[in-house]
PDB file with SEQRES, HELIX, SHEET and CRYST1 records, atoms N, CA, C and O in Angstrom:
SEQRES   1 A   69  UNK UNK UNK UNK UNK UNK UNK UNK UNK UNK UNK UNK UNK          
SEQRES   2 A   69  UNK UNK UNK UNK UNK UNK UNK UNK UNK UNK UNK UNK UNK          
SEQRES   3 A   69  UNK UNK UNK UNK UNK UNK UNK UNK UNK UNK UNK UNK UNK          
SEQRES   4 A   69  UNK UNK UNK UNK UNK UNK UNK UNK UNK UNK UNK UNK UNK          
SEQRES   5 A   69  UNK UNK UNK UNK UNK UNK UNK UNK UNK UNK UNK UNK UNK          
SEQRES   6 A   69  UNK UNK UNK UNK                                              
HELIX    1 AA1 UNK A   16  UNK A   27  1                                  12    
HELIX    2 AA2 UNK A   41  UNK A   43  5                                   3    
HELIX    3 AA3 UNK A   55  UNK A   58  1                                   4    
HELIX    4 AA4 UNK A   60  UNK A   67  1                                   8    
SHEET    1 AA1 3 UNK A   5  UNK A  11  0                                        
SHEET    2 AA1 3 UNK A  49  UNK A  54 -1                                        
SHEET    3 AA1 3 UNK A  32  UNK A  35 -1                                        
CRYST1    1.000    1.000    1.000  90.00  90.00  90.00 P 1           1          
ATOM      1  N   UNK A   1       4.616  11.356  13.244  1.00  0.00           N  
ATOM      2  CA  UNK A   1       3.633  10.992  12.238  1.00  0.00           C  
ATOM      3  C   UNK A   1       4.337  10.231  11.109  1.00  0.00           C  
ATOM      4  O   UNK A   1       5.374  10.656  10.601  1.00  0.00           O  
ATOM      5  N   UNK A   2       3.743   9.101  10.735  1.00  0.00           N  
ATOM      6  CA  UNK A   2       4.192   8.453   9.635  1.00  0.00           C  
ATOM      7  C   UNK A   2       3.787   8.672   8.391  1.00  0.00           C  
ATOM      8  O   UNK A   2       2.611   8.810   8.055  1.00  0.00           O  
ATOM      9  N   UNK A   3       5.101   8.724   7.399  1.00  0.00           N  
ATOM     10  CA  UNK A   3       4.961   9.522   6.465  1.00  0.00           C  
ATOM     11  C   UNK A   3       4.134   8.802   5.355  1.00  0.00           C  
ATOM     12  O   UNK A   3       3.725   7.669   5.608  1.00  0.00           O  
ATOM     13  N   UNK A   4       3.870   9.336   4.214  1.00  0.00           N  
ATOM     14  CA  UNK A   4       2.972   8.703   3.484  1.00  0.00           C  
ATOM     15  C   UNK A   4       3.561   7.802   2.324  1.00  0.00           C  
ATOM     16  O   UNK A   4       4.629   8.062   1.770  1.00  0.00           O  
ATOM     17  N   UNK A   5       2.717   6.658   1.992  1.00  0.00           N  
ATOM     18  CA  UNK A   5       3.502   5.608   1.186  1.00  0.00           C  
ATOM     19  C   UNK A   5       3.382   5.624  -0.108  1.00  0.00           C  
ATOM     20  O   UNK A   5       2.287   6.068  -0.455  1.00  0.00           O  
ATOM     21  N   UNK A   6       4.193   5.262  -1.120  1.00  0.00           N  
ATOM     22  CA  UNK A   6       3.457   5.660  -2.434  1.00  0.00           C  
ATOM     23  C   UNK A   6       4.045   4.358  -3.278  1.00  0.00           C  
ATOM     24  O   UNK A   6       5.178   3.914  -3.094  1.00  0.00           O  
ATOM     25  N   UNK A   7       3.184   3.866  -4.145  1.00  0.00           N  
ATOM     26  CA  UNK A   7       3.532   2.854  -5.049  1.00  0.00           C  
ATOM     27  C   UNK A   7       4.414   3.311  -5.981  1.00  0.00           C  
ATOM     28  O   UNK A   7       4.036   4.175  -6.771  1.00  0.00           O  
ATOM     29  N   UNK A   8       5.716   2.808  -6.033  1.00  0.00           N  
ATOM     30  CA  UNK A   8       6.877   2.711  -6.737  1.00  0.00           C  
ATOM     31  C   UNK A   8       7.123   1.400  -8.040  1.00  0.00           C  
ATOM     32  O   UNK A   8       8.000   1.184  -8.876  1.00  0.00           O  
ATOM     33  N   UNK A   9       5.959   0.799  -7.689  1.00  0.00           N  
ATOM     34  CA  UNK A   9       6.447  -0.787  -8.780  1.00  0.00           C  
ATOM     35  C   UNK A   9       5.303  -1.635  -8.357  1.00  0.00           C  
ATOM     36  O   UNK A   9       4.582  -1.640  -7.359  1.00  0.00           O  
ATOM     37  N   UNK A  10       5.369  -2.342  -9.426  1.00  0.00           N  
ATOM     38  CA  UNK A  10       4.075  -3.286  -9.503  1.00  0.00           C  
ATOM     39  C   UNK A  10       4.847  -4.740 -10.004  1.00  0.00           C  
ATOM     40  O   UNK A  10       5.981  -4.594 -10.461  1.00  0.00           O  
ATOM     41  N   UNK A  11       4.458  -5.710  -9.959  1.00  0.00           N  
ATOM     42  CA  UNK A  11       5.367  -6.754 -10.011  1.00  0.00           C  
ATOM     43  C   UNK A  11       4.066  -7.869 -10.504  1.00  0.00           C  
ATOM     44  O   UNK A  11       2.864  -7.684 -10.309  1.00  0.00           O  
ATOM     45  N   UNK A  12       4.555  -8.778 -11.029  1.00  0.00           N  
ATOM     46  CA  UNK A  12       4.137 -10.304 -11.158  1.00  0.00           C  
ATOM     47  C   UNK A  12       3.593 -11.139 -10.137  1.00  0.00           C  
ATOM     48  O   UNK A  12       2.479 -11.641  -9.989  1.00  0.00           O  
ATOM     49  N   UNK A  13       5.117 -11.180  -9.170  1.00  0.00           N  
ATOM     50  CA  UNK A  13       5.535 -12.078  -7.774  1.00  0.00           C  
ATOM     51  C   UNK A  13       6.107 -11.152  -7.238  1.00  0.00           C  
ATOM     52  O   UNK A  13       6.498 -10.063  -7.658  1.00  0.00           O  
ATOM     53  N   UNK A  14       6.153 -11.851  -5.857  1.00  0.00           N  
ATOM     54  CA  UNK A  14       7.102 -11.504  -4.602  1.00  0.00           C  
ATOM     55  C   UNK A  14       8.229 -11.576  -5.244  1.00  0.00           C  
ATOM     56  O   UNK A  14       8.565 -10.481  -5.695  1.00  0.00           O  
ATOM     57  N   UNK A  15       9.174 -12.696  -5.536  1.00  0.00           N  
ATOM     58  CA  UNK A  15      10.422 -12.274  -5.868  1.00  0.00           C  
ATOM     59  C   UNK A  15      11.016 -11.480  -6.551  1.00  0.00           C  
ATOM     60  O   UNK A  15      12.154 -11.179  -6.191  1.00  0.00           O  
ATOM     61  N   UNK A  16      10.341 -10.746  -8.015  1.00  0.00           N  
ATOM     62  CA  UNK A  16      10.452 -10.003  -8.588  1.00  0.00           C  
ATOM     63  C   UNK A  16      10.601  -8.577  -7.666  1.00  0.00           C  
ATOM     64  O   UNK A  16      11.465  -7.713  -7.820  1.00  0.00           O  
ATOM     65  N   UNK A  17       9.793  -8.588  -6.928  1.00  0.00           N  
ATOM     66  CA  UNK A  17       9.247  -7.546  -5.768  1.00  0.00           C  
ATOM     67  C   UNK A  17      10.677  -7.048  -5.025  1.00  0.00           C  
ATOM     68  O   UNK A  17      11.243  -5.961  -4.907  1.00  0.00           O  
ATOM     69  N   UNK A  18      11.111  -9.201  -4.341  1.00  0.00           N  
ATOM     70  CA  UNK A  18      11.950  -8.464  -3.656  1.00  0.00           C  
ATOM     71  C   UNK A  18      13.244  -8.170  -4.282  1.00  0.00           C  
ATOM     72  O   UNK A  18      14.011  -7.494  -3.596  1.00  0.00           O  
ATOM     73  N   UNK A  19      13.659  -8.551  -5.487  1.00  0.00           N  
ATOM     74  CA  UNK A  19      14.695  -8.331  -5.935  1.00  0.00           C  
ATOM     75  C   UNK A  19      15.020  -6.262  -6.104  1.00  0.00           C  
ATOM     76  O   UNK A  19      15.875  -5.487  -5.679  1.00  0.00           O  
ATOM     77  N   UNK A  20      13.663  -6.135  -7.033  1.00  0.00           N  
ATOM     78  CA  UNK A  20      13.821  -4.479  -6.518  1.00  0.00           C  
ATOM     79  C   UNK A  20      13.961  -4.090  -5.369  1.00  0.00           C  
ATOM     80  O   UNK A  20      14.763  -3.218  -5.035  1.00  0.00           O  
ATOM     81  N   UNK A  21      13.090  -4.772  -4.513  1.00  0.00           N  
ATOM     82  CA  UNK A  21      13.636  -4.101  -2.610  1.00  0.00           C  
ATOM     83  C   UNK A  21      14.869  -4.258  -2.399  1.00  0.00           C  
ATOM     84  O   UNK A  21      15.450  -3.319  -1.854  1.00  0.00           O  
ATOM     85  N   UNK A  22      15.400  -5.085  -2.641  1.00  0.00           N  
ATOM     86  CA  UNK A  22      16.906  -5.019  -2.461  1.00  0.00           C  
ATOM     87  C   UNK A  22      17.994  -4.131  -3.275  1.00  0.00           C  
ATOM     88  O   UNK A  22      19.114  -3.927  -2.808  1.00  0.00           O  
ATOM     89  N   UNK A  23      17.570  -3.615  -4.546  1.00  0.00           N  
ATOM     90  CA  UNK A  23      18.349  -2.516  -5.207  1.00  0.00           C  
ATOM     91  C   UNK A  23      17.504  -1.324  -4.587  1.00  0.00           C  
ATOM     92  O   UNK A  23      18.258  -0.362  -4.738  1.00  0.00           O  
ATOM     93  N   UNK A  24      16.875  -1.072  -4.252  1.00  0.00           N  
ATOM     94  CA  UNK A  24      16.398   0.374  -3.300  1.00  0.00           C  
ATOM     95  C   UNK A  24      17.048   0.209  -2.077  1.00  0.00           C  
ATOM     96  O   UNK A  24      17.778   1.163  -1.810  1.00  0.00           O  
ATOM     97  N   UNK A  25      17.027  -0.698  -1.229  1.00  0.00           N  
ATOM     98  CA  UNK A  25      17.825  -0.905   0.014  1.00  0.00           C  
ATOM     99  C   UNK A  25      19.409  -0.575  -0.420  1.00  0.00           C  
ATOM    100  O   UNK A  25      19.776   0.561  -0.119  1.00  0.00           O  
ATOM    101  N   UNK A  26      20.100  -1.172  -0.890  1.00  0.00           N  
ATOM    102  CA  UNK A  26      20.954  -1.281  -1.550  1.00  0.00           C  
ATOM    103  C   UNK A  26      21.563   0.519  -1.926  1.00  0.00           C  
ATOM    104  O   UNK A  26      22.716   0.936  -1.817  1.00  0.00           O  
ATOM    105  N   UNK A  27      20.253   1.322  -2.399  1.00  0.00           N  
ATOM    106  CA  UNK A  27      20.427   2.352  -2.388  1.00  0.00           C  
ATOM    107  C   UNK A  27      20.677   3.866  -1.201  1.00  0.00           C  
ATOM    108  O   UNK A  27      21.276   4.937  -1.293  1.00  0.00           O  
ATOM    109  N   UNK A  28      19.744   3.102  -0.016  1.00  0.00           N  
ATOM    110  CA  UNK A  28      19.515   3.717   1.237  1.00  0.00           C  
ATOM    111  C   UNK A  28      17.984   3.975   1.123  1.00  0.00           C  
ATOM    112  O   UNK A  28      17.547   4.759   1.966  1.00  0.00           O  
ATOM    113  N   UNK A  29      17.104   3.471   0.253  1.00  0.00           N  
ATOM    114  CA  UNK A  29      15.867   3.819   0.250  1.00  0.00           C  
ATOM    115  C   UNK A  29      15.097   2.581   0.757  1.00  0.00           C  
ATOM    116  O   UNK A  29      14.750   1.671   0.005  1.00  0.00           O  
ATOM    117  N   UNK A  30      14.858   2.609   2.067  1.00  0.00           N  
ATOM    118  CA  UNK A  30      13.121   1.468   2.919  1.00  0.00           C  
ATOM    119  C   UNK A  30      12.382   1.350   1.728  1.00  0.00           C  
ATOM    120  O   UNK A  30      12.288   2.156   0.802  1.00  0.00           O  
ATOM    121  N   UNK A  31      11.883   0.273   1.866  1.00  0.00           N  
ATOM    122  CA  UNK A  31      10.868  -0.464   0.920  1.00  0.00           C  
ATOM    123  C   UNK A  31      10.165  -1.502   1.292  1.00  0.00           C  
ATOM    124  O   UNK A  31      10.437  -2.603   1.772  1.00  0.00           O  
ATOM    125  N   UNK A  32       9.186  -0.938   0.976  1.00  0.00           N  
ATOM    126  CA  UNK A  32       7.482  -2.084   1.573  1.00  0.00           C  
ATOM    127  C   UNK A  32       6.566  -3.140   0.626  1.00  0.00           C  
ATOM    128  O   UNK A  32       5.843  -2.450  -0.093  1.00  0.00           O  
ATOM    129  N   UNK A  33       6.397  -4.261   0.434  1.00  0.00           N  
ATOM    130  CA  UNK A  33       6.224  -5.088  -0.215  1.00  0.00           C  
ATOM    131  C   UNK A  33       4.464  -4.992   0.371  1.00  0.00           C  
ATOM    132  O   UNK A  33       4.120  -4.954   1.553  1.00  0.00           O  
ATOM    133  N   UNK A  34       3.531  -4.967  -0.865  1.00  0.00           N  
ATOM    134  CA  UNK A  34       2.161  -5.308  -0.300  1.00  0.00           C  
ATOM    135  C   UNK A  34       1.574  -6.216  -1.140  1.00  0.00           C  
ATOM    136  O   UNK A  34       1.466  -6.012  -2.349  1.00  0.00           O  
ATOM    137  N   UNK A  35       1.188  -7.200  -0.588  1.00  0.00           N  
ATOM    138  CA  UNK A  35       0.966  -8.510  -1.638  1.00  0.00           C  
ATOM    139  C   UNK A  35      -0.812  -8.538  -2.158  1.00  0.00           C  
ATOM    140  O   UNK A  35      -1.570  -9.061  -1.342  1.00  0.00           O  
ATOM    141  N   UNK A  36      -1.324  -8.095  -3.221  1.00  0.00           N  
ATOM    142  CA  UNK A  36      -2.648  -8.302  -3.704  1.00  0.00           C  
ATOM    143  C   UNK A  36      -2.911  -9.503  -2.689  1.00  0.00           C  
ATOM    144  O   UNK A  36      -2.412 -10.033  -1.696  1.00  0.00           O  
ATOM    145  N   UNK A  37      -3.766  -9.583  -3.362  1.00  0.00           N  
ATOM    146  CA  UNK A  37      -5.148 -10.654  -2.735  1.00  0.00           C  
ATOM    147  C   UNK A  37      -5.340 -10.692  -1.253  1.00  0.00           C  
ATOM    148  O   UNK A  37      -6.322 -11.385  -0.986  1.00  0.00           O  
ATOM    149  N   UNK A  38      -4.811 -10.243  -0.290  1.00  0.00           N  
ATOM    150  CA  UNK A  38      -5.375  -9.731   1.135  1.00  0.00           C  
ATOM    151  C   UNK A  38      -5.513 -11.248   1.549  1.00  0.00           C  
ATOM    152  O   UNK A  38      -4.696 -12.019   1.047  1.00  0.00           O  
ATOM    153  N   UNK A  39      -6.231 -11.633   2.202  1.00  0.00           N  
ATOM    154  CA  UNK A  39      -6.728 -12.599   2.996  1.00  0.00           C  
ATOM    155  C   UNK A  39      -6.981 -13.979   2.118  1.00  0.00           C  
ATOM    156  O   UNK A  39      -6.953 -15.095   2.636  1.00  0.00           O  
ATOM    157  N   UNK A  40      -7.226 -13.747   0.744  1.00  0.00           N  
ATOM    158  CA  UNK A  40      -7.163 -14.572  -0.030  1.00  0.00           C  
ATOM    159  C   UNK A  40      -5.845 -15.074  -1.545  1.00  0.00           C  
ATOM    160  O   UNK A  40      -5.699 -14.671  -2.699  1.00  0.00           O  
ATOM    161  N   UNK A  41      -5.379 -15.768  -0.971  1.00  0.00           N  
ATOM    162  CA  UNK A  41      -3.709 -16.247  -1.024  1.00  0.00           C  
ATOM    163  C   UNK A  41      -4.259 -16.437  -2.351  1.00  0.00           C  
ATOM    164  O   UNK A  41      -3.317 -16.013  -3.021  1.00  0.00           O  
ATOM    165  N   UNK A  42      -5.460 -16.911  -3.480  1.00  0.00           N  
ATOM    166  CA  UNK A  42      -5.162 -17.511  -4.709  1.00  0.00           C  
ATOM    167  C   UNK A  42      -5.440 -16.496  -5.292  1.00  0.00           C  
ATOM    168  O   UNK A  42      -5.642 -16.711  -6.487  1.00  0.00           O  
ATOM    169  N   UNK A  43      -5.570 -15.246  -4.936  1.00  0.00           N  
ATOM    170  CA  UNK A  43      -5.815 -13.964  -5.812  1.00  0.00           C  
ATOM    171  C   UNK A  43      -4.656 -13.454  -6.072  1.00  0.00           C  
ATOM    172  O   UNK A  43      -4.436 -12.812  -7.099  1.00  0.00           O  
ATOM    173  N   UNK A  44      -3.419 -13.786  -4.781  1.00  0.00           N  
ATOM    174  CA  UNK A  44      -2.541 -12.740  -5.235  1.00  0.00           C  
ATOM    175  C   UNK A  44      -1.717 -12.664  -6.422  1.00  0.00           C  
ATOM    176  O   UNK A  44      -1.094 -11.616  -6.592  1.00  0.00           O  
ATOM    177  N   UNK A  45      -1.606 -13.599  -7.276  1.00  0.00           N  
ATOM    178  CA  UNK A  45      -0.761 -13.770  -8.755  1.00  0.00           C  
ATOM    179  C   UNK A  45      -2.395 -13.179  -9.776  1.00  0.00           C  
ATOM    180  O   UNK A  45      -2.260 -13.040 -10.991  1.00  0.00           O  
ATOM    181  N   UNK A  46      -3.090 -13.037  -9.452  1.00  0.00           N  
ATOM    182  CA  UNK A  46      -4.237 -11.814 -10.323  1.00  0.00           C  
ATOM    183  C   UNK A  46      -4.100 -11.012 -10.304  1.00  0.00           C  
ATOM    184  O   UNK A  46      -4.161 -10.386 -11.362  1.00  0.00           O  
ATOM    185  N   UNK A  47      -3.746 -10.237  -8.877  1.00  0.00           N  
ATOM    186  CA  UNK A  47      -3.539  -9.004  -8.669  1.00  0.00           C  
ATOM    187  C   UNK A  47      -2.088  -8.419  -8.031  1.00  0.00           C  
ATOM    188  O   UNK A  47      -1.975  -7.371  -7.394  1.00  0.00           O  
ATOM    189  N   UNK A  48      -1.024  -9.354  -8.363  1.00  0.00           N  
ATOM    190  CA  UNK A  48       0.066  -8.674  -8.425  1.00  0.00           C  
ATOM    191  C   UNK A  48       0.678  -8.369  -6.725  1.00  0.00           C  
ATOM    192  O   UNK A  48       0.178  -8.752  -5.668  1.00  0.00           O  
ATOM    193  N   UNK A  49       1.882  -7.573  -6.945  1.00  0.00           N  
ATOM    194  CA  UNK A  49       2.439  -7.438  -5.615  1.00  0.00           C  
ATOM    195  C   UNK A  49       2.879  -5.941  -6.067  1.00  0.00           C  
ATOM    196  O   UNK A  49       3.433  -5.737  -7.147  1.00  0.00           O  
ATOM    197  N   UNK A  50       2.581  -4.925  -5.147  1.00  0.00           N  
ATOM    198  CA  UNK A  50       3.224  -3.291  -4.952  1.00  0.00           C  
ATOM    199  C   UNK A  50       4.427  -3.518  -4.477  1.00  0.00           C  
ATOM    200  O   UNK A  50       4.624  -4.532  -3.808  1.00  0.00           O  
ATOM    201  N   UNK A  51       5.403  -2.651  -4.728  1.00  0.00           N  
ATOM    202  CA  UNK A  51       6.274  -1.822  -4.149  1.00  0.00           C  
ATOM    203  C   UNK A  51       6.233  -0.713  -3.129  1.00  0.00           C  
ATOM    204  O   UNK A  51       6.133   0.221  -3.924  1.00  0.00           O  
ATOM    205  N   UNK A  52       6.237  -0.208  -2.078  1.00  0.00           N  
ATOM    206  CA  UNK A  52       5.826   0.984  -1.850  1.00  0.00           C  
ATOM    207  C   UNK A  52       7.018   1.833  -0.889  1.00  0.00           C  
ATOM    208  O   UNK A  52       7.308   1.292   0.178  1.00  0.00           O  
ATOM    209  N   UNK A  53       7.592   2.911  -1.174  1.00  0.00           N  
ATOM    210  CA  UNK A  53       8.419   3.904  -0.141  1.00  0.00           C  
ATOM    211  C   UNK A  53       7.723   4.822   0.518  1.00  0.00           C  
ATOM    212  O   UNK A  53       6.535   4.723   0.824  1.00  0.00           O  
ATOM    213  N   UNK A  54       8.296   5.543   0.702  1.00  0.00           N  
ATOM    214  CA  UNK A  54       7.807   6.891   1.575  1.00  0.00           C  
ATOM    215  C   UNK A  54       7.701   7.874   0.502  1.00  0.00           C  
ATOM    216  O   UNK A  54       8.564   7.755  -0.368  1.00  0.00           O  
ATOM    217  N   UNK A  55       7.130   8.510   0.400  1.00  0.00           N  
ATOM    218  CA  UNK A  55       6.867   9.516  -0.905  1.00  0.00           C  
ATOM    219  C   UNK A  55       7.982  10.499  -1.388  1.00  0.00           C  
ATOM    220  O   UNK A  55       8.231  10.870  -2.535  1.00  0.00           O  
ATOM    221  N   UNK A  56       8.712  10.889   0.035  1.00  0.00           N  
ATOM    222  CA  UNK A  56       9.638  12.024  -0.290  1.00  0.00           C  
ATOM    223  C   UNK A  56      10.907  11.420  -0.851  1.00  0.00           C  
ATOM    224  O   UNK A  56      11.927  12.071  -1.077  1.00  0.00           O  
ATOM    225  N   UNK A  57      10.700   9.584  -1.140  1.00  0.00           N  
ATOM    226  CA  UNK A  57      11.952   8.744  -1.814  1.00  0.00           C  
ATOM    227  C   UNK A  57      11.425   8.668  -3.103  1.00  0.00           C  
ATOM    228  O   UNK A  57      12.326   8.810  -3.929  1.00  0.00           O  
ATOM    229  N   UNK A  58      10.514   8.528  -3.522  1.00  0.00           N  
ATOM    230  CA  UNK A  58       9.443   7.959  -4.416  1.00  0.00           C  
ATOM    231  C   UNK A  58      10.419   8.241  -5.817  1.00  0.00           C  
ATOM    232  O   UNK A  58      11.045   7.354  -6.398  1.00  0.00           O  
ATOM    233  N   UNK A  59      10.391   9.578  -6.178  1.00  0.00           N  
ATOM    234  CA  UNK A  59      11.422   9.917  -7.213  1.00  0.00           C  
ATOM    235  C   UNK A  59      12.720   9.124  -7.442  1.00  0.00           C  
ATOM    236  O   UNK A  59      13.218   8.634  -8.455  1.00  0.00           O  
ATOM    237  N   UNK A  60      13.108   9.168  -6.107  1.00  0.00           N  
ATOM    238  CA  UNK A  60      14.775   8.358  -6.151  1.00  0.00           C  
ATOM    239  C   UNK A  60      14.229   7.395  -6.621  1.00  0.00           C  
ATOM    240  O   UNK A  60      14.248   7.158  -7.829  1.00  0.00           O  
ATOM    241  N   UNK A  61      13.582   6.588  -5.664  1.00  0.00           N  
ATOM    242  CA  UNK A  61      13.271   4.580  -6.225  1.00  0.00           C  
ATOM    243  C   UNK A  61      12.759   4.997  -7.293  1.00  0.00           C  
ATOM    244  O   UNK A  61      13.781   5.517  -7.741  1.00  0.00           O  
ATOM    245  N   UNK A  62      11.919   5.207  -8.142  1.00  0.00           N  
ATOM    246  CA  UNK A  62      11.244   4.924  -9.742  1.00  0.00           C  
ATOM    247  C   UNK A  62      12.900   5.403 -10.490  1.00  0.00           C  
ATOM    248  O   UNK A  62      13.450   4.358 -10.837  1.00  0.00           O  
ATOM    249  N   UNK A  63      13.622   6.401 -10.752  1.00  0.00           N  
ATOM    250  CA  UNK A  63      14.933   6.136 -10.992  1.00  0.00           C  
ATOM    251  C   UNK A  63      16.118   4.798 -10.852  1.00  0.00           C  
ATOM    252  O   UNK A  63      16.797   4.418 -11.806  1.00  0.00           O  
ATOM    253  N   UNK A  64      16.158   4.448 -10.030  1.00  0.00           N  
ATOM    254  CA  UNK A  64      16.730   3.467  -9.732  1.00  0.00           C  
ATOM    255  C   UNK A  64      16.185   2.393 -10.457  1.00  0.00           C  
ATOM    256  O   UNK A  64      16.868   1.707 -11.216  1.00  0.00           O  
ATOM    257  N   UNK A  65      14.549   2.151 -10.185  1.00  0.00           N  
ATOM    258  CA  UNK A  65      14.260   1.273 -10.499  1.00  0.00           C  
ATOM    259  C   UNK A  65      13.994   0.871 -11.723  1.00  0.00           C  
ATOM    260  O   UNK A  65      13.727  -0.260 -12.130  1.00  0.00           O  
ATOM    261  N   UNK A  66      14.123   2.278 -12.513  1.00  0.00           N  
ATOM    262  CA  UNK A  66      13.784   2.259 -13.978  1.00  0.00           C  
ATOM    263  C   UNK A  66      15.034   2.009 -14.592  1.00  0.00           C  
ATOM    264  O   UNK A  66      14.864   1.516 -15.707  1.00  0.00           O  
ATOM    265  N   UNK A  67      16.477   2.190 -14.230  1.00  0.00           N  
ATOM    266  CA  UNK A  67      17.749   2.459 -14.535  1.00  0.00           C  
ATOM    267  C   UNK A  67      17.916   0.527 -14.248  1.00  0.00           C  
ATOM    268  O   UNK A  67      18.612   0.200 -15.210  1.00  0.00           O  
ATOM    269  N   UNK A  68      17.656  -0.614 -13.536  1.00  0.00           N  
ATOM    270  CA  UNK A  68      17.317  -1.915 -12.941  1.00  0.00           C  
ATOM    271  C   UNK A  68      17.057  -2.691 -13.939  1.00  0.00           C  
ATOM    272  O   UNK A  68      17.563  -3.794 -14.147  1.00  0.00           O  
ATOM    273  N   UNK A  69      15.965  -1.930 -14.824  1.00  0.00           N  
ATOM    274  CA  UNK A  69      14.852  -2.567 -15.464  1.00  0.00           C  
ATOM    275  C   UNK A  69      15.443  -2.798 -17.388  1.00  0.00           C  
ATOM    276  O   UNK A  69      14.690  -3.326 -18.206  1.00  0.00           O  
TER     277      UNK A  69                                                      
END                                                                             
């Protein structure tokens, strides 16, 4: 069963996005990029880009990522 995902960061852009994915990776913590606007590409800078781990990391990454920031 796959475990459950939890928003860790909210971002601007993708790159912003992935630059944190890469200091969580970096850490040993997977990280999932979910880009707002779905199917419609000119929404997604309205509504931003998630972060998301597995929940039982969730603590670690917001540490990390707050310690980044």
């Amino acid at each position: 069963m796959e475990e459950k995902q939890v928003v860790v960061g909210e971002y601007e852009n993708e790159i912003d996005a992935e630059i944190a994915k890469g200091h969580l990776k970096a850490s040993g913590i997977e990280a999932s990029i979910i880009k707002g606007g779905g199917m419609l590409p000119s929404l997604r800078n309205a509504e931003g880009v998630q972060l998301v781990v597995a929940e039982t990391q969730s603590e670690k990454a917001r540490k990390i990522l707050q310690a980044k920031s």
